[in-house]
C-alpha positions as CSV (number, residue, x, y, z in Angstrom):
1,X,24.7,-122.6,54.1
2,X,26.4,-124.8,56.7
3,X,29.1,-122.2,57.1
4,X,26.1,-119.5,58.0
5,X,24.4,-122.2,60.3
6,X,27.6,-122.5,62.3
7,X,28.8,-118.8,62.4
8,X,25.1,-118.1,63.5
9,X,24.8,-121.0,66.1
10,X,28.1,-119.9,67.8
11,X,26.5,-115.9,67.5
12,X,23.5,-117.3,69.4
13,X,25.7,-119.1,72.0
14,X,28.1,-116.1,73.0
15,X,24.6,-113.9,73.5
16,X,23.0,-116.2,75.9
17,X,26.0,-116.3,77.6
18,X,26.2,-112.6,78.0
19,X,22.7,-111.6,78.6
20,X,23.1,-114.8,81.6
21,X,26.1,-112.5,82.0
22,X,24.8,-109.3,82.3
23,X,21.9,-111.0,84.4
24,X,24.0,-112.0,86.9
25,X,25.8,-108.2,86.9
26,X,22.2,-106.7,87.4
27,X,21.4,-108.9,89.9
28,X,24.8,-108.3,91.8
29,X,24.3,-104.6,91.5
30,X,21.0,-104.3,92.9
31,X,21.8,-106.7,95.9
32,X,24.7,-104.2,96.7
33,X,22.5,-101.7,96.0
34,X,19.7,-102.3,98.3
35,X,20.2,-105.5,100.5
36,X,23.7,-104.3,101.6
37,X,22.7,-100.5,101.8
38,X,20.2,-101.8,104.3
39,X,22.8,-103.8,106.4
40,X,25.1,-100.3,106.1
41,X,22.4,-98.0,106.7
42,X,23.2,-95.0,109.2
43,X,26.8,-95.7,108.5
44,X,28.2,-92.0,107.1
45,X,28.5,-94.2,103.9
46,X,30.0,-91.3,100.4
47,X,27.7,-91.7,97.7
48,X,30.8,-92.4,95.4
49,X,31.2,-95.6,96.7
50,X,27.7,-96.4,94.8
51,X,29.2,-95.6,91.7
52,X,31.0,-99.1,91.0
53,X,27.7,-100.4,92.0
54,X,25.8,-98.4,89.4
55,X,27.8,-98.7,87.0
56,X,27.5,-102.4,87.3
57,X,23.8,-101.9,87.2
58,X,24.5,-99.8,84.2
59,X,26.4,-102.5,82.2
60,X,24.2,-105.7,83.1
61,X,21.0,-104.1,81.8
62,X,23.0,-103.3,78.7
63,X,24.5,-106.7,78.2
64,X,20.9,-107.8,78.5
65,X,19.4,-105.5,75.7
66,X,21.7,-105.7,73.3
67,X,22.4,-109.9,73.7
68,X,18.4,-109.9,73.6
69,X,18.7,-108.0,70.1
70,X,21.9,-110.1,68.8
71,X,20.4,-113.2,69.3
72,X,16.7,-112.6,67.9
73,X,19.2,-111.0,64.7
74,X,20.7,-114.5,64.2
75,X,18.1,-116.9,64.8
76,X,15.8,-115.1,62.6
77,X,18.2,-114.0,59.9
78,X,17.1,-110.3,60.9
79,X,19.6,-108.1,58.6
80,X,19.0,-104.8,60.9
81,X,19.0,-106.3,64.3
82,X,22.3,-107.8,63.3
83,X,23.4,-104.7,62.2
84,X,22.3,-102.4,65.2
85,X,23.9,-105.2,67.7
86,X,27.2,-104.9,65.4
87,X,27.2,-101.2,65.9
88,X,26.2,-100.6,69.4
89,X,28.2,-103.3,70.7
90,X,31.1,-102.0,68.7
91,X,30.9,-98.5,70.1
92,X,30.3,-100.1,73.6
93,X,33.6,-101.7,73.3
94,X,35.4,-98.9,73.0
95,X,34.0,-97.7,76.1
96,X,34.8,-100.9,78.0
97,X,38.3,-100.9,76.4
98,X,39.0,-97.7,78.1
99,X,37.2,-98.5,81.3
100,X,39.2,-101.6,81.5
101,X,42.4,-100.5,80.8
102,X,41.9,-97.6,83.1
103,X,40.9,-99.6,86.3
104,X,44.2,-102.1,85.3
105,X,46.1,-99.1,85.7
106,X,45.0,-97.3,88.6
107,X,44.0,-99.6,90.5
108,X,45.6,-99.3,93.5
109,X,44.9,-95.2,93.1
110,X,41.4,-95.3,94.9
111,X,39.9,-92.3,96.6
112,X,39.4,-94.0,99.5
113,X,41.6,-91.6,101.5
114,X,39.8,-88.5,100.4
115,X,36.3,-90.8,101.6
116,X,37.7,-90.9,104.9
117,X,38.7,-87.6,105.3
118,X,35.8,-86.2,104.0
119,X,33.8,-88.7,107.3
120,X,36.5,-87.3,109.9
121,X,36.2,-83.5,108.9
122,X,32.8,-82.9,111.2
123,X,34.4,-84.8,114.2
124,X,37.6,-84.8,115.8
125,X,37.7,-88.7,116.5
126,X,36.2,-92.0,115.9
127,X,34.8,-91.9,119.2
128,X,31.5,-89.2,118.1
129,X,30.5,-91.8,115.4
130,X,27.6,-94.0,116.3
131,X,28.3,-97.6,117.7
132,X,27.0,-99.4,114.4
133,X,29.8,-97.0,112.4
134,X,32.5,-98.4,115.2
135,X,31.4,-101.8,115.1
136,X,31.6,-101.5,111.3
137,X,35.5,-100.3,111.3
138,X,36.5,-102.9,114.4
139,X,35.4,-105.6,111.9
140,X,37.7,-104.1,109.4
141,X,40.4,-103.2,111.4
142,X,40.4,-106.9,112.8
143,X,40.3,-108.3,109.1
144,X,42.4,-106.1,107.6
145,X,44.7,-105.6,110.5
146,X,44.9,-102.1,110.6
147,X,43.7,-99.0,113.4
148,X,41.9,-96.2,112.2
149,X,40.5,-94.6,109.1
150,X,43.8,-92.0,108.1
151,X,45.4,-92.5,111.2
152,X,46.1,-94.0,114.6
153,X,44.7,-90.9,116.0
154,X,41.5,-91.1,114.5
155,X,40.8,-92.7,117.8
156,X,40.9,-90.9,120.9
157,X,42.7,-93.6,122.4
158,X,43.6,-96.0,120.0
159,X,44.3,-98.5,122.7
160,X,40.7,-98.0,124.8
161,X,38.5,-100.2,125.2
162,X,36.7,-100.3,122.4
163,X,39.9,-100.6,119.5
164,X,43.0,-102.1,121.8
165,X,42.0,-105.9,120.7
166,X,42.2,-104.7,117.2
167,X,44.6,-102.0,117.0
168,X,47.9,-103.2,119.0
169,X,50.4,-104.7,117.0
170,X,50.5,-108.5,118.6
171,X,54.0,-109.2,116.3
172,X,57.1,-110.8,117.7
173,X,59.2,-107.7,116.5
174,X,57.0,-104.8,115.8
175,X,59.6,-102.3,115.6
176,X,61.3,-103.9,113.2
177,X,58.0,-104.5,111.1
178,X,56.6,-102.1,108.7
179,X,53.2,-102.8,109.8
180,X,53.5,-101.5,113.0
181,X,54.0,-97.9,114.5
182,X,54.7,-96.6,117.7
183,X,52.7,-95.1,120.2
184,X,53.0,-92.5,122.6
185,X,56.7,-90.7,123.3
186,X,58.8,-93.5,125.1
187,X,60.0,-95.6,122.2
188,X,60.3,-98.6,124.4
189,X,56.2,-98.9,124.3
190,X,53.2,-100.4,122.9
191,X,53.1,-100.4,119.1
192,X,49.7,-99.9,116.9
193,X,49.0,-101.1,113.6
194,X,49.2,-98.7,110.2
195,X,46.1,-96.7,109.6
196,X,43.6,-98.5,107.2
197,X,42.9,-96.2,104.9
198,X,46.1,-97.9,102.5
199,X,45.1,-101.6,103.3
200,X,41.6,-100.9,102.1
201,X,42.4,-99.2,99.1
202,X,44.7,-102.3,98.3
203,X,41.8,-104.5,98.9
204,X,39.3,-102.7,96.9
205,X,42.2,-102.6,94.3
206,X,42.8,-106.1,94.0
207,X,39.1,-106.6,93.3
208,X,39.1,-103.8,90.6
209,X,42.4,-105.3,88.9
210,X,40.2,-108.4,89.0
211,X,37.0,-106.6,88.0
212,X,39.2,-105.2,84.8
213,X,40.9,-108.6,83.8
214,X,37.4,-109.6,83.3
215,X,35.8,-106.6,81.5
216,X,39.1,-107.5,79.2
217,X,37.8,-110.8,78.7
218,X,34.8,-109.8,77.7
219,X,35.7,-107.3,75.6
220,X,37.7,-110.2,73.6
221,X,34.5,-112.4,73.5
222,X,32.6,-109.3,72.3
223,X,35.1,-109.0,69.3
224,X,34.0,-112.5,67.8
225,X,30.3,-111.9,68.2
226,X,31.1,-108.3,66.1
227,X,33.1,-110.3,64.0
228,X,30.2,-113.4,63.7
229,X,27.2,-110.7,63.1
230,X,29.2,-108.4,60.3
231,X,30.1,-112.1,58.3
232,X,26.6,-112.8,58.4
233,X,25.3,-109.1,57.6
234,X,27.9,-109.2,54.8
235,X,26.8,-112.6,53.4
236,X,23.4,-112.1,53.4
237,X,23.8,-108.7,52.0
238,X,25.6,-111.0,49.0
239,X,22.1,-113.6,48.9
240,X,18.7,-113.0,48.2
241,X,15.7,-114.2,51.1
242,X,17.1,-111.9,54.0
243,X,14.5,-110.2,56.3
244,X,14.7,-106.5,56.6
């Protein structure tokens, strides 16, 4: 009995901390969702780049229903929730194995280049999109040092007005760095920085190598709850007085 009162004490433990897990993913999601897609709103914004946040969405609200049926199963000695959270979370963490490994591995692959293109096709520069879109990539380009979306000439005139303070290369050397490119035909000129379509794919794949190191984590966590709920499903199974 005092083995089955610890195995099911450390069961309830890891599910509160998921569902508070899979709160906080929820909770993350729909602030993305809805607080920031106010803030980005007229913004020629792909719907793909929802997906991460739905899929968040998607896995908070699981984390919550399952956890919510794991941890009623232990601390009421409830043979068949046990046995559905075993299951479910067991074919879930398949999925998550596979999700994880996958976004590990391709990380820095991101279809943020195709996003881009897919924004330029309608317009032959930066310069048709609205202010609030321009304002939006200056920001970037000044945090990410980088000019343009797939290319310097994505602006008219990379150099205007509105881009030079975040567009010319300000290095020592720039010919000599790999940052910077040249622009114009007189190779003793001004030089640009790279385009900023590979310096936000690299951010947005550092946070998905991050975002996968996690799910990982997780995953490893989920194994001893399976592991937990089957020993107690299997025990029980072996002693009279279980619920059904």
């Amino acid at each position: 009995m005092a083995k089955d009162q610890m195995i099911r004490t450390v069961l309830i433990v890891l599910n509160v901390i998921f569902w508070l897990i899979g709160a906080l993913f929820l909770c993350a999601g729909l602030t993305f969702r809805f607080e920031y897609y106010r803030m980005i709103r007229g913004y020629p914004i792909s719907e793909e780049m929802y997906i991460p946040v739905f899929c968040l969405m998607a896995l908070g609200a699981y984390l919550m229903i399952i956890t919510f049926c794991g941890c009623c199963g232990a601390a009421s000695s409830h043979k068949c929730m046990l046995t559905t959270f075993a299951v479910v979370n067991g074919l879930m963490l398949l999925v998550q194995i596979v999700v994880g490994i996958l976004m590990l591995v391709y990380a820095g692959q991101i279809w943020i280049g195709d996003i881009f293109e897919r924004q330029l096709r309608q317009r032959t520069s930066l310069e048709r999109f609205d202010e609030s879109y321009k304002s939006f990539l200056i920001f970037w380009q000044e945090h990410l040092t980088c000019c343009g979306l797939n290319s310097k000439d994505d602006w008219k005139d990379p150099l205007g007005s509105e881009s030079r303070a975040t567009c010319l290369c300000i290095l020592e050397e720039p010919e000599r760095d790999r940052e910077c490119l040249p622009h114009g035909e007189n190779r003793n000129q001004i030089y640009v920085y790279k385009p900023c379509v590979d310096e936000f794919s690299a951010f947005v794949g550092k946070y998905m190598f991050v975002i996968g190191g996690i799910l990982m984590v997780i995953c490893i966590l989920q194994v001893l709850a399976i592991i937990g709920a089957c020993t107690l499903v299997r025990r029980w199974r072996d002693e009279e007085g279980y619920v059904m």
